[in-house]
N, C-alpha and C positions, 0 to 999 in steps of 0.2 A: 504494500500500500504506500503509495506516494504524496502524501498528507497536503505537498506544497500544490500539486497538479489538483487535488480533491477541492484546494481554498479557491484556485482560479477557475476550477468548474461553476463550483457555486456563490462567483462572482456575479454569476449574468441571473437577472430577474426571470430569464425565461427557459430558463436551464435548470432553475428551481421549481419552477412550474411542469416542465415536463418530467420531472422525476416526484410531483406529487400527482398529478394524470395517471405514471404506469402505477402507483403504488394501489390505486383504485380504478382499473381500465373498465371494469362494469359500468362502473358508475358515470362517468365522464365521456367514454367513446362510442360512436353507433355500433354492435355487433353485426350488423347483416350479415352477409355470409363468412367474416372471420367468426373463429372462437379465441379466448385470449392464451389457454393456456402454453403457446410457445410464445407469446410475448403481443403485444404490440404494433400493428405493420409502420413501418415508419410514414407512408404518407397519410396516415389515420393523421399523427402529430402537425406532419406539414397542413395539413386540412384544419386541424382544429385551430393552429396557431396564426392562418393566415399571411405568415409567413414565406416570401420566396424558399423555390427548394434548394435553393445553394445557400441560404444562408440558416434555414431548420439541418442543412445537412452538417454546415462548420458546427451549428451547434450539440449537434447530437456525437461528432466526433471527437469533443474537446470531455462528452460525456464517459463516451466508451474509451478514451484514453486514458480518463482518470479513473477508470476501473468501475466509475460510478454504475454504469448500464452495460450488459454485455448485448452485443449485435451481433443475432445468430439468422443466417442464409439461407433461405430454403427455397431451392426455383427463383422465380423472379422476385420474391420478397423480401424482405430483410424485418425482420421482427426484434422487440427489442424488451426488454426486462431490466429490471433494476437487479443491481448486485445486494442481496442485502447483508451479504457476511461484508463487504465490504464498507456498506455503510454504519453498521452495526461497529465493526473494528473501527471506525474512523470518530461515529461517536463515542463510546468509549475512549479512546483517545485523549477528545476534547474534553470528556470531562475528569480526568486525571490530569494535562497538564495546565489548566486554566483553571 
């Protein structure tokens, strides 16, 4: 876990936002014909955020760098999940050295 790359993840307002979206994808996203359990499909996020997709893609890649989301490929889709041992490790963390 790379604590410094996890702080500029969740430097962006909307970086935070999509990592509370996957933590409840029921809730937040239309299912039609996905189901969520391999994650996510990344342009559900591009869709909800309104967002161009080259710049929902820098952001989802600054995610899965810092371990925060892993982005898993399947066919033409890319689905995405949140890490949560890694988030779990990272709060812990924060709240031992602060």
């Amino acid at each position: 876990m790379n604590a410094n790359l996890i702080h500029k993840a969740l430097a962006s307002p909307f970086r935070r936002d999509v990592l509370a979206w996957l933590r409840t994808p029921n809730e937040v996203f239309v299912q039609g014909h996905f189901d969520f359990r391999h994650g996510v499909p990344a342009h559900l996020i591009g869709e909800r955020s309104g967002l161009s997709q080259s710049t929902v893609s820098a952001h989802l890649a600054r995610l899965v760098e810092a371990q925060l989301v892993v982005s898993t490929r399947m066919g033409q889709w890319t689905f995405l999940t949140r890490n949560e041992d890694v988030i779990r490790a990272f709060a812990e963390q924060i709240c031992l050295r602060l």
